[in-house]
MARVO-145173 format. One record per residue (C-alpha): chain; x, y, z; residue in three letters. Coordinates in pm, 1 decimal, decimal comma. Example, Ala and Ser with C-alpha at 12.3 -4.5 7.8 and 13.67 -1.06 7.14 Angstrom:
BEGIN
("A" (1230,0 -450,0 780,0) "ALA")
("A" (1367,0 -106,0 714,0) "SER")
//
This chain:
BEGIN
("A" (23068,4 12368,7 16304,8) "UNK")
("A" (23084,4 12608,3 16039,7) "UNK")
("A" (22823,2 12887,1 16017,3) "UNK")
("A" (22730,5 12770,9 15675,9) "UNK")
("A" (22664,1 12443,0 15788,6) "UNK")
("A" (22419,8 12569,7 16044,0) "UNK")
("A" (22249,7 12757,3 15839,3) "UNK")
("A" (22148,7 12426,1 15612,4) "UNK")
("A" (22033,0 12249,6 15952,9) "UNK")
("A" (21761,6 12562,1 16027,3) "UNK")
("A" (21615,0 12508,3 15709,8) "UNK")
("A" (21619,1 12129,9 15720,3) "UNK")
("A" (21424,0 12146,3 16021,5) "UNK")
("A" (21218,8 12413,4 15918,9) "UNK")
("A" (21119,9 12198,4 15601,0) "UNK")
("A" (21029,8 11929,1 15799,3) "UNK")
("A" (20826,0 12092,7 16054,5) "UNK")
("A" (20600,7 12231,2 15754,6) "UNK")
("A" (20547,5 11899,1 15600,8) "UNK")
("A" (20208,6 11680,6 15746,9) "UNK")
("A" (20306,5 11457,0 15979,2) "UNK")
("A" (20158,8 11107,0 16083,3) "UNK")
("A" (20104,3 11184,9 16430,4) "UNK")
("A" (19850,1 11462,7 16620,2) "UNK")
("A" (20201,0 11573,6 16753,7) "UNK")
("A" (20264,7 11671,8 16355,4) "UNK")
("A" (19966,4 11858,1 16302,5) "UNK")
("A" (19841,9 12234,1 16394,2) "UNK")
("A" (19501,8 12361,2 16473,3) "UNK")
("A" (19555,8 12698,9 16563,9) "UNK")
("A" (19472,0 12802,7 16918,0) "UNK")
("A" (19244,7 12538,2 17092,1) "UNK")
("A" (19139,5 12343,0 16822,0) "UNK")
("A" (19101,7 11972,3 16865,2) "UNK")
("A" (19032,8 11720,9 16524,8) "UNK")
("A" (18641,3 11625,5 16652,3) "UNK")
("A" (18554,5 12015,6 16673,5) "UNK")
("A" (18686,5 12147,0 16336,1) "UNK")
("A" (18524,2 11797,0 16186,6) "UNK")
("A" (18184,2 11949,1 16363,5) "UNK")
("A" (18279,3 12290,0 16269,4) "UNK")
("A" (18330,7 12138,5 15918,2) "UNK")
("A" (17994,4 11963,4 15923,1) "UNK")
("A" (17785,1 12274,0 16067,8) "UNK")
("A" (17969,1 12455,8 15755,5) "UNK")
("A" (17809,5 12173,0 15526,2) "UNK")
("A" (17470,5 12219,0 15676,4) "UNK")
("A" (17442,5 12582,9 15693,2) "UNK")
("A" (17521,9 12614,6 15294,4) "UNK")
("A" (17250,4 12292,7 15218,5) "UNK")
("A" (16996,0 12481,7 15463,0) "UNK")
("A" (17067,0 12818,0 15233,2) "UNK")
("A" (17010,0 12594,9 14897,4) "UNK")
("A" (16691,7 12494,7 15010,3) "UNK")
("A" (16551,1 12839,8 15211,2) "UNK")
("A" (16696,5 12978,2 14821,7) "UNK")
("A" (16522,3 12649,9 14643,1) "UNK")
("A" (16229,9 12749,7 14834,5) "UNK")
("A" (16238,8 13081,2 14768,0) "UNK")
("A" (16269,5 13057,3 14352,5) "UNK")
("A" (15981,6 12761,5 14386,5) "UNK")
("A" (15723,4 13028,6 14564,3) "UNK")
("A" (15831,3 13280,0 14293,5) "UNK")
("A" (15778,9 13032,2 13955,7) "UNK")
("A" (15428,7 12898,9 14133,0) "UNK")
("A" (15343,7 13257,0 14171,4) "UNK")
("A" (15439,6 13356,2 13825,0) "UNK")
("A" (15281,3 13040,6 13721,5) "UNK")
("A" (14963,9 13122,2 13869,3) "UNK")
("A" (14972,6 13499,6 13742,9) "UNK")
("A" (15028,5 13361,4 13417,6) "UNK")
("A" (14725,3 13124,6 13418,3) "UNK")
("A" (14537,9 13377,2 13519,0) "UNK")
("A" (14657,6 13616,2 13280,3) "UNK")
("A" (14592,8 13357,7 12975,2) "UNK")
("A" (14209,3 13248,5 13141,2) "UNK")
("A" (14134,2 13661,2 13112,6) "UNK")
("A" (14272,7 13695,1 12777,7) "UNK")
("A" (14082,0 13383,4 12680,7) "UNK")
("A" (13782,7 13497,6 12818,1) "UNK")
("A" (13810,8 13815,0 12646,6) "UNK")
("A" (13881,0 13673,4 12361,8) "UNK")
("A" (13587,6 13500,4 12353,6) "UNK")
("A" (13352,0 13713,7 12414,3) "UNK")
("A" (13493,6 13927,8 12150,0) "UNK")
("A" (13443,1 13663,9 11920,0) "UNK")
("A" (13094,9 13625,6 12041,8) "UNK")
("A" (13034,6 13984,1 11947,2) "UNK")
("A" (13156,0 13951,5 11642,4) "UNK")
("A" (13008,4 13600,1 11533,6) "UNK")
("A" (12662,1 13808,9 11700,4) "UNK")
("A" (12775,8 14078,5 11429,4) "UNK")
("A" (12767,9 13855,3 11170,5) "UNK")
("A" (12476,1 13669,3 11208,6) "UNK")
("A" (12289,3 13956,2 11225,0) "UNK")
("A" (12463,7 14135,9 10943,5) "UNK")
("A" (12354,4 13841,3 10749,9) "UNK")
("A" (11999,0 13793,7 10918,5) "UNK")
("A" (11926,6 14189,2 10782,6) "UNK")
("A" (12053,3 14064,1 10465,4) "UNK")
("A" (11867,4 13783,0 10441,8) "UNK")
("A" (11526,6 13998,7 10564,7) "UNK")
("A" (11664,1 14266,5 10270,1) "UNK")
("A" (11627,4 13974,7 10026,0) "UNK")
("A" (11352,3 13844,2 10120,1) "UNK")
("A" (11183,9 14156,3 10066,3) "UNK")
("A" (11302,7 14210,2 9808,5) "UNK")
("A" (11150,9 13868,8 9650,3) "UNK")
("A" (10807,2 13919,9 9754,5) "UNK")
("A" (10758,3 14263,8 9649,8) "UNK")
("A" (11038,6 14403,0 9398,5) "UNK")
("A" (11165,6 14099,7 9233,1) "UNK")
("A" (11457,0 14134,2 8963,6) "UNK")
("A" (11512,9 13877,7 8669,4) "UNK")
("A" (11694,1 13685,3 8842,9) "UNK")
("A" (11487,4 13610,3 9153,7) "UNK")
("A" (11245,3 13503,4 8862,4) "UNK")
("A" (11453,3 13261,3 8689,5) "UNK")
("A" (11606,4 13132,5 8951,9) "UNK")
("A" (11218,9 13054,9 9106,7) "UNK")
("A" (11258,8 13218,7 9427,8) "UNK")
("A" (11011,7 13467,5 9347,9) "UNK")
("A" (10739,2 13198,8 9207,8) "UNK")
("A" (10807,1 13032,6 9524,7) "UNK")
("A" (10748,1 13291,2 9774,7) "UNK")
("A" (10393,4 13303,9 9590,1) "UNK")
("A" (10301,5 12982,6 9567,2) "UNK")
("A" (10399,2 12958,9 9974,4) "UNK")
("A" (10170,0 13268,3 10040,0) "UNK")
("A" (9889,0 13131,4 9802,1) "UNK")
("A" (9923,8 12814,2 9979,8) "UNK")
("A" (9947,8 12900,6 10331,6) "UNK")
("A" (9703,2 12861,6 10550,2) "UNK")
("A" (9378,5 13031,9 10550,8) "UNK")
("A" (9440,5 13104,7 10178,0) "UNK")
("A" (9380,8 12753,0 10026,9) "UNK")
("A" (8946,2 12808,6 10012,7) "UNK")
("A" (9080,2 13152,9 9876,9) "UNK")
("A" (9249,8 13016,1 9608,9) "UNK")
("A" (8928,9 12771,8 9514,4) "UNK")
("A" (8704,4 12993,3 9531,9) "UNK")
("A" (8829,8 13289,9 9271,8) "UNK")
("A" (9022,1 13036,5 8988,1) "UNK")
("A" (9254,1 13185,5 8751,4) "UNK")
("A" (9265,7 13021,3 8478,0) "UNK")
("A" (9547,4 12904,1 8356,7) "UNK")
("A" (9599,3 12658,0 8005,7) "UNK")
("A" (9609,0 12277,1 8085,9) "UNK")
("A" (9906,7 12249,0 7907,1) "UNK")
("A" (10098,9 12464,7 8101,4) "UNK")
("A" (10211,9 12207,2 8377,9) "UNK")
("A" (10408,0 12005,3 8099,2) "UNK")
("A" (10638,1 12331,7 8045,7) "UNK")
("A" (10698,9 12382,0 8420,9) "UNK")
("A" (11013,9 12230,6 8549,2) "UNK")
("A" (10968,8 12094,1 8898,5) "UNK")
("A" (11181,7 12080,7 9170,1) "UNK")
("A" (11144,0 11747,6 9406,4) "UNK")
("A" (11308,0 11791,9 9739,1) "UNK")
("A" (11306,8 11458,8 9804,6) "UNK")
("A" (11530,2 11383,0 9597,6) "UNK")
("A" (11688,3 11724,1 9515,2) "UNK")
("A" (11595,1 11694,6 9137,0) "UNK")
("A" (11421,6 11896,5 8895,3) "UNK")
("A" (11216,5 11820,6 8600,5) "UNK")
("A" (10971,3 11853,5 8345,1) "UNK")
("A" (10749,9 11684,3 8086,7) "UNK")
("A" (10842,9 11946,3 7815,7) "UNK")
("A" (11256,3 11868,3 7932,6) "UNK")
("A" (11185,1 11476,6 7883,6) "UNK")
("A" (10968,1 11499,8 7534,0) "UNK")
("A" (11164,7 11777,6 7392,8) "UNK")
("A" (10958,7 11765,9 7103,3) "UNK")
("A" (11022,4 12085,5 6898,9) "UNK")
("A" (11222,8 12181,8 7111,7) "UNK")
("A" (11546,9 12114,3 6956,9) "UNK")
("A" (11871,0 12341,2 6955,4) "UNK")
("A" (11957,7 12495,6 6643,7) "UNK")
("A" (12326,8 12231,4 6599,5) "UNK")
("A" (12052,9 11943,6 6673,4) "UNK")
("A" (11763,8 11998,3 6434,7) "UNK")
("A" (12018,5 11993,9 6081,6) "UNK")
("A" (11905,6 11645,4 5899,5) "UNK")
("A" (12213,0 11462,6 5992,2) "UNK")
("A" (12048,9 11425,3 6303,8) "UNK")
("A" (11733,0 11340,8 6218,0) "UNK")
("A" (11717,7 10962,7 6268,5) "UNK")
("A" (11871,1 10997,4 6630,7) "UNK")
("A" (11583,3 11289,5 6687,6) "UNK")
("A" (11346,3 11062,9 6586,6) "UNK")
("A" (11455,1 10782,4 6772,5) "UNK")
("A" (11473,4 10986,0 7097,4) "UNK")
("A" (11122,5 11106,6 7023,8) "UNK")
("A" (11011,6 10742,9 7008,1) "UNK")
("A" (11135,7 10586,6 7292,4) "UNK")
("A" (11016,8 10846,4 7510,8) "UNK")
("A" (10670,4 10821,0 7401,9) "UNK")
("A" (10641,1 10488,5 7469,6) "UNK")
("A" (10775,0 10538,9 7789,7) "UNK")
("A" (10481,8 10750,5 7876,8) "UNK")
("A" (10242,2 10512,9 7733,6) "UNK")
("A" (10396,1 10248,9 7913,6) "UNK")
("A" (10351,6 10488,3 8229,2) "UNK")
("A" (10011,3 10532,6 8159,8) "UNK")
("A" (9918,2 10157,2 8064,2) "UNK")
("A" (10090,7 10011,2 8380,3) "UNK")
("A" (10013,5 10322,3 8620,5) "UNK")
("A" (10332,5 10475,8 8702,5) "UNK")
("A" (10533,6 10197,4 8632,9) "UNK")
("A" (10834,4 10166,3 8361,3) "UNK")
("A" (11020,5 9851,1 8253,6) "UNK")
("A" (11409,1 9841,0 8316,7) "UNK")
("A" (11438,4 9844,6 7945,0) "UNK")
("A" (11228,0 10115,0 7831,9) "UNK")
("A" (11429,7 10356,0 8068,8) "UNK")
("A" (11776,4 10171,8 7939,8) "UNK")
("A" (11635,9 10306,3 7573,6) "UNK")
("A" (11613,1 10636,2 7668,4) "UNK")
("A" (11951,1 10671,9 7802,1) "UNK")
("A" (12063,5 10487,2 7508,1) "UNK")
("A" (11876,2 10747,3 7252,9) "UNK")
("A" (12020,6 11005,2 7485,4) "UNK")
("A" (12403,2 10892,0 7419,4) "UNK")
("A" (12351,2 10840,4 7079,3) "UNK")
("A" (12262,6 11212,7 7029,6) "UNK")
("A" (12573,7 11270,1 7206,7) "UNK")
("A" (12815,8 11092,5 6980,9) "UNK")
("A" (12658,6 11238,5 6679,5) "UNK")
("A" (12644,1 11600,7 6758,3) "UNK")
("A" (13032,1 11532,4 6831,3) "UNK")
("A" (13022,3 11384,4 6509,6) "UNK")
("A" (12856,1 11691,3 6286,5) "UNK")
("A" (12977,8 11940,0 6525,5) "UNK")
("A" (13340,7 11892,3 6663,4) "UNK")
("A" (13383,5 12011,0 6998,8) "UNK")
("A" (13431,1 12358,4 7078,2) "UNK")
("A" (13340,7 12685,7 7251,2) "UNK")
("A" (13084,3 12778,4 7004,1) "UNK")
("A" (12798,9 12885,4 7163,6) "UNK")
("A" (12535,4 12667,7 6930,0) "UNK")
("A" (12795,0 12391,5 7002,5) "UNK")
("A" (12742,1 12439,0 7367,9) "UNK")
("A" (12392,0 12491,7 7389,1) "UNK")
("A" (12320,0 12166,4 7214,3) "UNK")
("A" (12564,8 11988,8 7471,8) "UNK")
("A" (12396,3 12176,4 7758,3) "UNK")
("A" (12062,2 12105,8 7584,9) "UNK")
("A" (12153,2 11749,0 7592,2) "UNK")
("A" (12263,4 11707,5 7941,3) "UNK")
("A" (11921,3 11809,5 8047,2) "UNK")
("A" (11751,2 11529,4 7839,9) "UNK")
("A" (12050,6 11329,0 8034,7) "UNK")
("A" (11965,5 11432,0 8369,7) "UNK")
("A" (11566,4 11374,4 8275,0) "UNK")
("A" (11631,5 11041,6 8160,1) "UNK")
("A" (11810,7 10970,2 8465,3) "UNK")
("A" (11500,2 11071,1 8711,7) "UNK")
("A" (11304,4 10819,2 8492,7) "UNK")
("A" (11443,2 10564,4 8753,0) "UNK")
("A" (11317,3 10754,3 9023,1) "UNK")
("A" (10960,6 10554,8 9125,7) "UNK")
("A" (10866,0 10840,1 9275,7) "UNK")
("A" (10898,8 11099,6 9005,8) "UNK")
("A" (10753,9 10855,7 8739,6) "UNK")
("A" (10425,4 10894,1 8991,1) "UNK")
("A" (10418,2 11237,6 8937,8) "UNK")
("A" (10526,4 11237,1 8569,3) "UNK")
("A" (10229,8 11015,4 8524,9) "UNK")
("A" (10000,0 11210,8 8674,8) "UNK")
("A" (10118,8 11509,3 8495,3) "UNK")
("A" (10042,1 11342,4 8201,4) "UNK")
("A" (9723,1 11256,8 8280,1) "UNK")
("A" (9619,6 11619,0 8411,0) "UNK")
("A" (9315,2 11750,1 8335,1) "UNK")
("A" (9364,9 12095,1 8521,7) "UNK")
("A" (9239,0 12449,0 8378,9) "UNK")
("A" (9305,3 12680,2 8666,9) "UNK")
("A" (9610,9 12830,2 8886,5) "UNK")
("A" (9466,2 12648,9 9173,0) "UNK")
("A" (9411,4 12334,6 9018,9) "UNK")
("A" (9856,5 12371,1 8975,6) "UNK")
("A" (9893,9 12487,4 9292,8) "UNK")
("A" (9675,9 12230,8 9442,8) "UNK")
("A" (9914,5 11927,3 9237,7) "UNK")
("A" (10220,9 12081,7 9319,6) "UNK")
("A" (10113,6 12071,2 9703,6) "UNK")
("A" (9945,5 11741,6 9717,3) "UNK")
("A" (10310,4 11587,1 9531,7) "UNK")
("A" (10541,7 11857,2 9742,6) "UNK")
("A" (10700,6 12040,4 9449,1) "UNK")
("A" (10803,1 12367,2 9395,5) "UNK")
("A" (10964,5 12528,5 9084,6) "UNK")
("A" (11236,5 12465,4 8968,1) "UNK")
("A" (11532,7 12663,8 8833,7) "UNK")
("A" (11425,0 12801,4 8458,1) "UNK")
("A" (11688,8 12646,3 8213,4) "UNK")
("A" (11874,3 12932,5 7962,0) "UNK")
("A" (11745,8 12741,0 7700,5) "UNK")
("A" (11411,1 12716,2 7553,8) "UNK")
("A" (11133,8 12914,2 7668,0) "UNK")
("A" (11120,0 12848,0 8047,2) "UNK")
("A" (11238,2 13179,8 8165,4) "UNK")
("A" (10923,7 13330,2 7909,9) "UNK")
("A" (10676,5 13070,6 8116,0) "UNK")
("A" (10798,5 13230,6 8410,9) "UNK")
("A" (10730,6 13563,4 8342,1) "UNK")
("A" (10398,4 13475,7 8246,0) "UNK")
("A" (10329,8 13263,4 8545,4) "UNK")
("A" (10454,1 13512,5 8790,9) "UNK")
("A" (10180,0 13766,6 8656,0) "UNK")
("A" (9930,7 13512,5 8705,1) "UNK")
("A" (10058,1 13450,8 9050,3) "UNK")
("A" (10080,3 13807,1 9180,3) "UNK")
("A" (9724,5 13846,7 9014,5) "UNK")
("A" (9590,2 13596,6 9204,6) "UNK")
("A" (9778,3 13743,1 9504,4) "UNK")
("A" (9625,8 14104,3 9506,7) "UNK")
("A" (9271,2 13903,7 9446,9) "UNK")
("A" (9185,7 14042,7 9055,2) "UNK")
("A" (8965,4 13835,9 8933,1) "UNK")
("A" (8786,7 13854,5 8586,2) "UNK")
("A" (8420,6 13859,8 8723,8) "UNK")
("A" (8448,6 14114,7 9009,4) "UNK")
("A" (8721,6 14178,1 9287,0) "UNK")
("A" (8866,6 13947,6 9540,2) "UNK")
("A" (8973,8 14043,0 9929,6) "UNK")
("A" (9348,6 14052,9 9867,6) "UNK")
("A" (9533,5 13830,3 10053,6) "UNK")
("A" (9709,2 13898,3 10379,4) "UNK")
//
């Protein structure tokens, strides 16, 4: 046998002792190694590396439900904070606005600007410290007087149904705006002057009642002045142009309480008043729960008002014209 030869039978039979075999007699385990114990060893392996998932699983769960609860914690302290910072502040506010408030109240009752006037906050605070109690004999006893005709210019306010108005608003008798008095409006003056008087009688003869129709006429009268002023005077910002539109919305809005049973009660009995004193007013505003109203730009409200706040503070610090009253506390 050649030596080549021999050579290619070593490593022929070194090639096939490294390939797996189908026996146990082709397979090595190293030094006392049997199939059953590296299986085991193979198995404990397994085991060990799921046992360190979960110890690790374990280990990241403690730490999120930790920073879980550190977090909640966190947030419920911040959100208590918060609150009670907003608390402050709300507690801030409301007294911010309470001194405020207290500033203009004050400022109504004793120092009253125009405004305060014509807007009838400062009438008001009067007539509620005229009328409160312990000052109502007060009142009766040392009378102002005041002209009978005087509650026909006053508009009214009605809380009960948030509306304000006046027998002087409804009648507008010369009264009139300077674009509504020219002669091309005469007839739908006229009319307007008409149907509005015999509403009132008709108040009077059926005691505080209207017909559907007599109130339907004043709207009517009221939307006829409409068209025509649009007519004479086209639209625009003119200021005569809009005072006689504003002018005419208030006879709108007047026309419209006229379906109000409750107000055509009181407009009744204002028309019927026989009253010659501040307390006789004060005394029908009370017993039909008005106060005054809002004094309208136009006409001579905001004059009345003037005059009736003199007459109210007079009657306040007690001057009287036969001697002096105890002023009121």
């Amino acid at each position: 046998m050649s030596r080549g030869r021999s050579l290619r039978r070593a490593l022929v039979g070194l090639l096939l002792l490294s390939m797996p075999g189908t026996g146990a007699s082709a397979q090595y385990f190293g030094r006392g190694s049997t199939v059953q114990g590296d299986y085991l060893h193979g198995v404990g392996a397994a085991l060990y590396g799921a046992g360190y998932y979960n110890l690790r699983t374990a280990q990241a769960d403690r730490i999120e439900t930790g920073t879980a609860i550190m977090l909640n914690e966190y947030m419920a302290a911040a959100t208590k904070q918060e609150n009670r910072e907003n608390a402050e502040y709300r507690a801030r506010v409301r007294a911010r606005q309470e001194e405020a408030r207290k500033k203009i109240r004050e400022r109504i009752r004793n120092t009253p600007e125009e405004s305060d006037l014509f807007k009838s906050d400062a009438l008001n605070s009067l007539r509620e410290e005229l009328l409160a109690p312990g000052n109502e004999a007060s009142i009766r006893l040392y009378r102002l007087p005041l002209n009978g005709d005087t509650i026909r210019r006053v508009p009214f306010f009605f809380a009960q149904e948030d509306k304000t108005f006046s027998m002087q608003r409804l009648s507008a008798k010369g009264k009139w705006p300077v674009a509504l008095r020219g002669p091309e409006l005469s007839r739908e003056r006229r009319n307007y002057e008409q149907v509005v008087d015999n509403a009132l009688d008709q108040l009077n003869a059926g005691k505080g009642k209207l017909m559907v129709e007599d109130v339907r006429a004043v709207v009517k009268a009221v939307e006829e002045l409409k068209q025509k002023l649009d007519q004479v005077h086209p639209p625009s910002r003119d200021k005569i142009y809009l005072d006689a539109k504003n002018y005419l919305k208030q006879l709108e809005s007047s026309a419209e309480m006229l379906k109000s049973h409750k107000i055509e009660q009181i407009i009744c009995e204002i028309d019927k008043y026989s009253g010659t004193s501040l307390s006789d007013l004060l005394v029908f505003m009370q017993r039909n729960h008005l106060m005054f109203g809002v004094a309208a730009e136009i006409g001579d409200e905001r004059s009345l008002y003037r005059e009736l706040y003199a007459v109210l503070l007079e009657q306040k610090n007690g001057k009287v014209a036969n001697g002096e009253q105890e002023p009121l506390k």
